[in-house]
C-alpha positions as CSV (number, residue, x, y, z in Angstrom):
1,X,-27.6,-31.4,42.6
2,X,-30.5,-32.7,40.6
3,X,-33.2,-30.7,38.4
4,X,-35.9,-31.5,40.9
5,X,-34.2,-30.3,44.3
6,X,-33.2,-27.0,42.5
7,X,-35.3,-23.6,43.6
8,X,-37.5,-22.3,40.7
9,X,-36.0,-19.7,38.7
10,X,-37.4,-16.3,37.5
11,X,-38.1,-17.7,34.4
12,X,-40.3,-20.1,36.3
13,X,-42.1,-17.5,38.2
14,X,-42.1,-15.2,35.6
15,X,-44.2,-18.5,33.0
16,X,-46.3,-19.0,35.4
17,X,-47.6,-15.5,36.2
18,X,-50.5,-15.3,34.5
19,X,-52.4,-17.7,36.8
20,X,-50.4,-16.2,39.9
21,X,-52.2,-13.1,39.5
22,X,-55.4,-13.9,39.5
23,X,-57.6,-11.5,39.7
24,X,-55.7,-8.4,38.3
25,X,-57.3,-6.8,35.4
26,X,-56.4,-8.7,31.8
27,X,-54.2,-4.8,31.0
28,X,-51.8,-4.5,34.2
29,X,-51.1,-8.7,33.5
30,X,-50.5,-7.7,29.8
31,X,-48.2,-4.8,30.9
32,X,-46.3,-6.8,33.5
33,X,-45.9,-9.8,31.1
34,X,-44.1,-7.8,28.7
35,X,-42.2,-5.7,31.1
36,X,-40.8,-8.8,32.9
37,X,-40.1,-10.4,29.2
38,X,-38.2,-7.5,28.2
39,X,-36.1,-7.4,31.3
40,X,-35.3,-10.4,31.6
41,X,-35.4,-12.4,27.9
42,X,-34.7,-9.0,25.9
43,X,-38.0,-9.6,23.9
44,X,-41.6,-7.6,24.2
45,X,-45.1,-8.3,24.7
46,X,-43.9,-12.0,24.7
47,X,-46.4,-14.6,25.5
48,X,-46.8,-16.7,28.8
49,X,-46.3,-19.8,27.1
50,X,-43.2,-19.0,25.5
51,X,-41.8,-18.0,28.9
52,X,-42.8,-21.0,30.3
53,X,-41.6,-22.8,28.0
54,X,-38.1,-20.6,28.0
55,X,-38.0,-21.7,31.5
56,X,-38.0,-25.5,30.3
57,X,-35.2,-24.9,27.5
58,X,-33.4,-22.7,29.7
59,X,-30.6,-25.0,31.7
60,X,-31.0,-27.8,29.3
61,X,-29.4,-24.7,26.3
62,X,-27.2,-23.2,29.2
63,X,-24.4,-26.1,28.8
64,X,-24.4,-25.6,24.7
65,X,-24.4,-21.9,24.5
66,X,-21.3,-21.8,27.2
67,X,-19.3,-24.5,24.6
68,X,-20.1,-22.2,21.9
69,X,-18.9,-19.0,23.4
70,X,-15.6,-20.8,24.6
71,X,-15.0,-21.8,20.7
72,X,-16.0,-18.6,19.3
73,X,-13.9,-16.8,21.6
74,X,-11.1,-18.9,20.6
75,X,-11.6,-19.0,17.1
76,X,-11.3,-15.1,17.2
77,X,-8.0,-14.8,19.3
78,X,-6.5,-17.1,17.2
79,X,-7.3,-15.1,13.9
80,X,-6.3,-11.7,16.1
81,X,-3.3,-13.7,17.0
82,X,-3.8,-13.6,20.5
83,X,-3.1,-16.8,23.2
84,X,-6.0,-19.2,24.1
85,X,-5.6,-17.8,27.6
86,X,-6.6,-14.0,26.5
87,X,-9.5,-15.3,25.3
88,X,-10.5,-17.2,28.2
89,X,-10.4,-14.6,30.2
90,X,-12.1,-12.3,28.2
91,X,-15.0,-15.3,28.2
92,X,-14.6,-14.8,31.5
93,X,-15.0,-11.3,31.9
94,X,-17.5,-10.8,29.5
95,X,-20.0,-13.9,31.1
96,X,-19.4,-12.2,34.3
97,X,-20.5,-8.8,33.2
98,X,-23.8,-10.5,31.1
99,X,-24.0,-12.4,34.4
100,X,-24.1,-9.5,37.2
101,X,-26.2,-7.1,34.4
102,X,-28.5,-10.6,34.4
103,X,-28.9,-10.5,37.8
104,X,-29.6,-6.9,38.0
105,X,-32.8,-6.6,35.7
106,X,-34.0,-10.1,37.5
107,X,-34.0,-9.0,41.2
108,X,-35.5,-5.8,39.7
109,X,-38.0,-7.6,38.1
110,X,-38.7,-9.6,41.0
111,X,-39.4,-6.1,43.1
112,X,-42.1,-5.0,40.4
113,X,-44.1,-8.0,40.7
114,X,-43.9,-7.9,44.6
115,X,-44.9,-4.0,44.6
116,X,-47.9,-4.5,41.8
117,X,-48.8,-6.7,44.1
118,X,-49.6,-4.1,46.4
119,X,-50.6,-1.7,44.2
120,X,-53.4,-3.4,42.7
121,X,-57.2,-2.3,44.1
122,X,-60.0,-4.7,43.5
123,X,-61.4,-1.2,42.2
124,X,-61.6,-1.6,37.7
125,X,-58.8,-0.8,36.1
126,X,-60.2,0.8,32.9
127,X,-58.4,1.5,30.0
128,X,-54.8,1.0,30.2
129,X,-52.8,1.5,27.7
130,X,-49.9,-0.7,26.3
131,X,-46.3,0.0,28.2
132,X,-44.3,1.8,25.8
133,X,-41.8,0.1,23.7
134,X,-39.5,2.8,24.0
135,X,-39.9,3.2,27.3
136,X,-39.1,-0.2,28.4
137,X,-35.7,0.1,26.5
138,X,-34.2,2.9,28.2
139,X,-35.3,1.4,31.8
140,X,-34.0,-2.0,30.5
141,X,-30.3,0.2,30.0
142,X,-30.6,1.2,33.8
143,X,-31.7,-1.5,36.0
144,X,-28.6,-3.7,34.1
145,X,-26.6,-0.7,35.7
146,X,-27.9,-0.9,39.1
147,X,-26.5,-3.4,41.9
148,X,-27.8,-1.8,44.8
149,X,-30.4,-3.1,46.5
150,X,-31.9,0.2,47.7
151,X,-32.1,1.2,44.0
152,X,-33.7,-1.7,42.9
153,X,-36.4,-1.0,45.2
154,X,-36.8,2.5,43.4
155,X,-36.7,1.0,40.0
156,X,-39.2,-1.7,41.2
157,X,-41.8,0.3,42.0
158,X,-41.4,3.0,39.3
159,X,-41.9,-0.2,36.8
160,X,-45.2,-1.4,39.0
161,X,-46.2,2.2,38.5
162,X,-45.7,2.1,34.9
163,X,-47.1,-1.0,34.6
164,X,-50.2,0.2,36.3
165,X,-50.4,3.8,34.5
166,X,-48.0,4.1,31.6
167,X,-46.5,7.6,31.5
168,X,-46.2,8.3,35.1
169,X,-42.8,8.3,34.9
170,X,-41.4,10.8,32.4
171,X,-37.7,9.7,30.4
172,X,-36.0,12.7,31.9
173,X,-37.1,10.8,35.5
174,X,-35.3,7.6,34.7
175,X,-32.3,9.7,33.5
176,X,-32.2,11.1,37.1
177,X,-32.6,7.6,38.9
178,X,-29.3,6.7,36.8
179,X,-27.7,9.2,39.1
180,X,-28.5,7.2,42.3
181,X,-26.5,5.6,44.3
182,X,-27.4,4.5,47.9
183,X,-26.5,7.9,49.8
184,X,-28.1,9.5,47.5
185,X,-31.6,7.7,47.7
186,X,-31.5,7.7,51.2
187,X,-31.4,11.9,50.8
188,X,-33.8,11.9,48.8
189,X,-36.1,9.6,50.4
190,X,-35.6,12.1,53.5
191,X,-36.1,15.0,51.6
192,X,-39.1,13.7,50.4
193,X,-41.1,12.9,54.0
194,X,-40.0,16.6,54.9
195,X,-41.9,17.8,51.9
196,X,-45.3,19.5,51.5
197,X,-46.6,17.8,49.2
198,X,-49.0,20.2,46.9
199,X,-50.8,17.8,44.1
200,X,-50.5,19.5,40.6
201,X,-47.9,21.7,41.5
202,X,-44.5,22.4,42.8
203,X,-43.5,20.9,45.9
204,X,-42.1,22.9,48.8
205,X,-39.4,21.3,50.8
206,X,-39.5,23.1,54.0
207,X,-35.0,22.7,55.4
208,X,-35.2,24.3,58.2
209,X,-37.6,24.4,61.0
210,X,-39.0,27.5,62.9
211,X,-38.8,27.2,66.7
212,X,-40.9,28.1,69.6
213,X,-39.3,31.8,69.5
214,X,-39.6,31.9,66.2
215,X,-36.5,31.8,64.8
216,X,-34.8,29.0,62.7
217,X,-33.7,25.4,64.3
218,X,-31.9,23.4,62.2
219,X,-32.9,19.8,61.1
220,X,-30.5,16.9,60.0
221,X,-30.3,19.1,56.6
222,X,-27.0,19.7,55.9
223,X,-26.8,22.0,52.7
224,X,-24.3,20.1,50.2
225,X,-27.6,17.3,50.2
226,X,-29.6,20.0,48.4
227,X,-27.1,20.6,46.2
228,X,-26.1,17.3,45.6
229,X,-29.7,16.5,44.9
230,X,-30.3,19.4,42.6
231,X,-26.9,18.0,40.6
232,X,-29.1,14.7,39.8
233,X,-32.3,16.5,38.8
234,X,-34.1,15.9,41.9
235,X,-34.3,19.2,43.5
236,X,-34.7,22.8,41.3
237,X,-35.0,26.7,42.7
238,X,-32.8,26.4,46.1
239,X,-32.0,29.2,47.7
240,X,-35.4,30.4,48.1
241,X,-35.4,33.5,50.2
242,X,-38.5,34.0,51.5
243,X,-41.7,31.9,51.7
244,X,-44.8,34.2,52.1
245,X,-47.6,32.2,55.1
246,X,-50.2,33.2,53.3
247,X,-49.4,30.6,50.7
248,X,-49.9,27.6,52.8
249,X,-54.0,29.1,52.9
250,X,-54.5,28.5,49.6
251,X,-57.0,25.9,49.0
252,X,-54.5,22.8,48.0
253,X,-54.7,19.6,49.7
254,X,-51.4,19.1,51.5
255,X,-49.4,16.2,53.1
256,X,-46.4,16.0,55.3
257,X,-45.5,12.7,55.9
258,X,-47.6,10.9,54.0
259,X,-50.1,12.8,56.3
260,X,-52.9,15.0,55.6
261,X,-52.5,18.7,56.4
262,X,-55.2,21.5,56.6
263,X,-54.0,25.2,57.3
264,X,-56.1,28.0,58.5
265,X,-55.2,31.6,59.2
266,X,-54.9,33.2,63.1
267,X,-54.4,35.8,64.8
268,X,-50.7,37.1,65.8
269,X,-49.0,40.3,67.9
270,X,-47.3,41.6,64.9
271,X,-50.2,42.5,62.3
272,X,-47.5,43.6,59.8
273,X,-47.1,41.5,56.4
274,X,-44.9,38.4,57.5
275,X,-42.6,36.7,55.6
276,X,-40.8,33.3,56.5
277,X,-36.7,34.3,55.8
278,X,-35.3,31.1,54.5
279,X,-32.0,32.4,53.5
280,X,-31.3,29.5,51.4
281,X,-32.9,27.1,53.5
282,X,-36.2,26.0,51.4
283,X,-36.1,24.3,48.1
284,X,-38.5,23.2,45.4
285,X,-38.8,19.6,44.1
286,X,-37.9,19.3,39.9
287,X,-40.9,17.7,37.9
288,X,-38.8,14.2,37.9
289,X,-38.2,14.8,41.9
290,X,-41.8,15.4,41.9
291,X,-42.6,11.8,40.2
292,X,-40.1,10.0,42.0
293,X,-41.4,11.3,45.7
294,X,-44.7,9.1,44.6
295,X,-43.1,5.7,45.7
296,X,-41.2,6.7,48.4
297,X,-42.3,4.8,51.5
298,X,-43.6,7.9,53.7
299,X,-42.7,8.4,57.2
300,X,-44.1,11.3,59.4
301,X,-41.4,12.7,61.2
302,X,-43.9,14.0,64.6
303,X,-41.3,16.2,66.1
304,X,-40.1,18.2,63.0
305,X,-44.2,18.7,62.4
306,X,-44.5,20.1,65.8
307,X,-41.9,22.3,65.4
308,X,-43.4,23.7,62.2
309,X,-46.7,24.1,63.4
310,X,-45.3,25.8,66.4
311,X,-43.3,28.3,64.2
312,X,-45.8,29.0,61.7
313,X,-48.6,29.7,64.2
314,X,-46.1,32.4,65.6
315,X,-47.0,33.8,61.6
316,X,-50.3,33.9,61.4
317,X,-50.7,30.4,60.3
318,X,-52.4,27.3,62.1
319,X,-51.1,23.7,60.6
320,X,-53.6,21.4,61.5
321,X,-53.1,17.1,61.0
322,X,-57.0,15.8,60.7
323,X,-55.9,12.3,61.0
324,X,-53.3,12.3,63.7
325,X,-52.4,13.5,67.1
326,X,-48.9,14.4,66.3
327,X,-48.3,14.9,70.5
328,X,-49.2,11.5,71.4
């Protein structure tokens, strides 16, 4: 098939970036320039015209390099005293490997651009720092790792957020997203729309539900999640035995859902000091579950809030959504 019938590559797309994203401040174009160069050429802050121009050279050195690597490979068996064969297929293996690692950082690459895409706010962007050097090394290590497509959509948008606000996600975050698999970031993505999500603090993950007598219905929570979650670094403290109301009327700005949530205190029957038992039911996010539960895409679960709201008005505690009808 000939040059010009061929689809662009990302080498193409990546060249020809800085007039594709018009418009986004001069810092987030720097950051994602030398994010995407160091994915995907192993070099930093390199320049758009040298990746446009590594798109050029790139087939055109792709036919060389493979004639080289055959005759250095054979060169070496034959001084190890090995047959030609071994060392084709340990060409073979190791191109494959380069290859599928290649491919990784690439479609992970390709999910950054598409997600600071939509991040990006006509709004200034201020002063950005520089990505960190370091930074981009160790996440470089991962996405080579990670074939899954679910996962590359986690390491996509943690880059874009990077990109956008260096330090947002801490190294001990990344080493928990090496932990992922596709079960396990489909948990966690659950997990984290059953959240209340408290800004600044620690997050409560709410397990089970309280009914309309007031005692405890369970949800699609099975137990060995939280504990398989806490194994990666995701989830810390479960096993919490009780949850006081009163703390929900603290003056914190709440979501559930990706919804807004406003608590207020009524009146009960009982007037003695109540006390939600969790018995091992309620968890707390870990600082790098914390981070991470900032790009999961957020779906409010209507039926598990009206069951809380329900419960928790039994305890003295109103759950109001300001933006929603949750009964509709």
């Amino acid at each position: 098939m000939s040059d010009e019938h061929e689809k662009p590559g990302l080498l193409d797309v990546i060249g020809d970036l800085a007039t594709s994203l018009d418009g986004i401040p001069a810092p987030i174009k720097r950051n994602l320039l030398k994010a995407a160069g160091a994915l995907v050429t192993g070099l930093v802050d390199v320049p758009a015209a040298f990746l446009e121009m590594k798109a050029a050279q790139f087939k055109a050195r792709q036919s060389g390099h493979q004639a080289v690597m055959s005759a250095a490979a054979r060169n070496a068996a034959a001084l190890a005293g090995k047959s030609p064969e071994i060392a084709d297929r340990a060409l073979e293996y190791f191109a494959n490997d380069l290859v599928r690692e290649q491919a990784n950082r690439e479609a992970i690459v390709k999910q950054a651009i598409d997600a600071t895409n939509a991040l990006f706010s006509p709004s200034p962007a201020g002063d950005i720092p520089p990505i960190d050097d370091d930074w981009l090394h160790q996440f470089r290590k991962l996405a080579s790792s990670k074939s899954n497509a679910e996962v590359q959509v986690i390491l996509g948008r943690i880059l874009a957020g990077e990109i956008h606000k260096p330090g947002s996600f801490a190294p001990y975050t990344l080493e928990a997203v090496a932990r992922l698999d596709q079960s396990t970031a489909q948990a966690f993505e659950f997990v984290a729309n059953h959240a209340f999500i408290i800004p600044d603090r620690w997050d409560i993950i709410v397990l089970s539900v309280l009914g309309e007598d007031g005692c405890r219905t369970r949800t699609a929570f099975d137990p060995s999640v939280t504990l398989h979650l806490t194994s990666c670094g995701l989830v810390t403290s479960s096993g919490l035995s009780q949850i006081a109301p009163e703390a929900f009327l603290l003056p914190h700005a709440y979501t559930l859902g990706g919804q807004r949530v406003l608590f207020e205190k009524c009146e009960v029957e009982n007037k003695r000091n109540l006390m939600m038992p969790m018995k091992g039911d309620a968890a707390l996010l870990s600082v790098a579950g914390g981070q991470l539960q900032s790009i999961v895409p957020k779906t409010f679960d209507r039926a598990y809030a009206r069951k809380l709201q329900t419960g928790l008005k039994r305890l003295g505690v109103t759950m109001i959504f300001p933006d929603i009808n949750i009964d509709a």
